[in-house]
C-alpha positions in Angstrom: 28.4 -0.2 -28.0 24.8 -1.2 -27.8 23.2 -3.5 -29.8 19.2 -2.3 -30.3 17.5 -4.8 -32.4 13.5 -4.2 -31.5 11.3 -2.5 -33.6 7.8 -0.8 -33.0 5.1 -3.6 -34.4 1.8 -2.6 -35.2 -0.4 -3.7 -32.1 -4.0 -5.2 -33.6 -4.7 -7.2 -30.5 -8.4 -5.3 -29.2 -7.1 -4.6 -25.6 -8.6 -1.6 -23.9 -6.1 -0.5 -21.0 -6.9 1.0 -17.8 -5.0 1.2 -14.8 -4.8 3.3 -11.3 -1.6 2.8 -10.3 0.6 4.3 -7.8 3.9 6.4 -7.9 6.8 6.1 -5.8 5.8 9.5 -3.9 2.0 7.9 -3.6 0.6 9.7 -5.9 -2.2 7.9 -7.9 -2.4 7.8 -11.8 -5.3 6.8 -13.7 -4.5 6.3 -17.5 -6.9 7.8 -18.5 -6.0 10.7 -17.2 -3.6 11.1 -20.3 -6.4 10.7 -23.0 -5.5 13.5 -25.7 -1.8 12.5 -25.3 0.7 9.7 -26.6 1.9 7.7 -24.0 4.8 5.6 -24.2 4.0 2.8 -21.3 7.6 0.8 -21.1 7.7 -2.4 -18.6 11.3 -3.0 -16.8 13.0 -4.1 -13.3 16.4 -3.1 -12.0 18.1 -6.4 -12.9 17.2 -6.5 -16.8 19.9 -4.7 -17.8 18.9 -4.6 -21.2 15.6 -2.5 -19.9 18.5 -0.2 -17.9 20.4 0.6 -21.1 17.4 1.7 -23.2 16.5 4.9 -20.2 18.6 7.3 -21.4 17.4 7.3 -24.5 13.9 7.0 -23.5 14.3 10.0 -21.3 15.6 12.0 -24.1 12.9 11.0 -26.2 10.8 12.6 -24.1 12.7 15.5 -23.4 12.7 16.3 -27.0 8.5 15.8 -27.8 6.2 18.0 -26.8 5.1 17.4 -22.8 1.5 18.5 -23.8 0.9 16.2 -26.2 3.7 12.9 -25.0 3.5 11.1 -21.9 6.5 8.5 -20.3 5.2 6.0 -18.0 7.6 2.9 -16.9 6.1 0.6 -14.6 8.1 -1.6 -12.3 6.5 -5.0 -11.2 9.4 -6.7 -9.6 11.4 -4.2 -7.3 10.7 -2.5 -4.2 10.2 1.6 -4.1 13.4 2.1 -2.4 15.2 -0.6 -4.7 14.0 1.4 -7.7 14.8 5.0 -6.5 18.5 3.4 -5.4 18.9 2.1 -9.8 17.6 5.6 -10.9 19.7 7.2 -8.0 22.7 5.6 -9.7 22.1 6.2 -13.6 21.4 10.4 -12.4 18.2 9.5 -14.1 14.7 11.4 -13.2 11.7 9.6 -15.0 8.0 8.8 -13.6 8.0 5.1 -12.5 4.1 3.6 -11.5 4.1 0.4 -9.5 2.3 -2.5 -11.1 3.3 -4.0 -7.9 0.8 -7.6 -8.4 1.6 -7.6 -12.9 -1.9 -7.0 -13.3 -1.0 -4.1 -15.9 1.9 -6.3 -17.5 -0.3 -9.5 -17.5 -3.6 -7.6 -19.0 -1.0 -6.3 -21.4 0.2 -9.7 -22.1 3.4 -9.3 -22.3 6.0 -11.5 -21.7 9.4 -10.6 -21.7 11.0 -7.3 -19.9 11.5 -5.0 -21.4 8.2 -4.2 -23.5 7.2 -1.4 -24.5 3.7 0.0 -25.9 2.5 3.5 -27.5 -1.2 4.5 -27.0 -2.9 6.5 -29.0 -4.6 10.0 -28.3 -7.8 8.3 -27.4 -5.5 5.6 -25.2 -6.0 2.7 -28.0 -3.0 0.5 -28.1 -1.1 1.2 -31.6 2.1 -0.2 -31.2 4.6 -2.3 -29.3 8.1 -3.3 -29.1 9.7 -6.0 -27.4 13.2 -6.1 -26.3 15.4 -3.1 -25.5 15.3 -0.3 -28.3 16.8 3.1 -29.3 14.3 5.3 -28.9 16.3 8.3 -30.7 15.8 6.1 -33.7 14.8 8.1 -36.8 12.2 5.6 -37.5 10.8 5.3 -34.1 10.4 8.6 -33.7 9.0 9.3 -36.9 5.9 6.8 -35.9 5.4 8.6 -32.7 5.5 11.8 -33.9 2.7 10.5 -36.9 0.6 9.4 -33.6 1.2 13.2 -32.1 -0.5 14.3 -35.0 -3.2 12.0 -35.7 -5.4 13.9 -33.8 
């Protein structure tokens, strides 16, 4: 049984953030490419397995919201591409992973501990954050994020 104690926090901190980051097929993302969406960005590495036991639900979360108007992003700082597509090889999972490969994006962010989490807002304005492993099927979770969907 899993133990989720993090909660979303209201994010008040005035940090604007942009990134072009890379994917592990090359591709290039901008974040700002996903203005008009939530996006959930969520920071993690192979060996926290508390940020490994909060995917699957992550990926359902997604799976369940609207793709037009929800983004997932994870971003990996530590591990290598291969190393990453070996962890989500073994948990059969399929979810977009950018490479923060120098922590610029996790130290601009300023966070501190893996994993963190942070939801943007339609017009890619930090609202919330979460630090430490959650369950992102939570009622109350989700209810936020879908109030974000339709703050438009």
């Amino acid at each position: 049984m899993r133990v989720y104690s993090a909660q979303l926090e209201s994010y008040s901190e005035k940090i604007q953030p942009i990134f072009v980051l890379s994917d592990l097929n090359g591709k290039t993302h901008q974040l700002q490419d996903y203005r008009g969406k939530v996006v959930l960005i969520n920071f993690w590495a192979s060996w926290c397995l508390p940020c490994l036991g909060e995917m699957r639900s992550m990926r359902r979360l997604a799976d369940s919201l609207n793709r037009q108007e929800f983004v997932l992003l994870t971003l990996n700082s530590t591990d290598s591409a291969r190393r990453i597509t070996e962890v989500l090889k073994s948990l059969h999972l399929d979810i977009p992973v950018l490479l923060d490969t120098d922590s610029e994006v996790f130290k601009a962010l300023q966070a501190k501990v893996l994993p963190t989490s942070y939801l943007l807002d339609h017009n890619g304005r930090l609202a919330y954050r979460m630090t430490g492993p959650a369950d992102w099927e939570d009622a109350n979770i989700v209810a936020k994020i879908k109030q974000l969907i339709q703050e438009r």
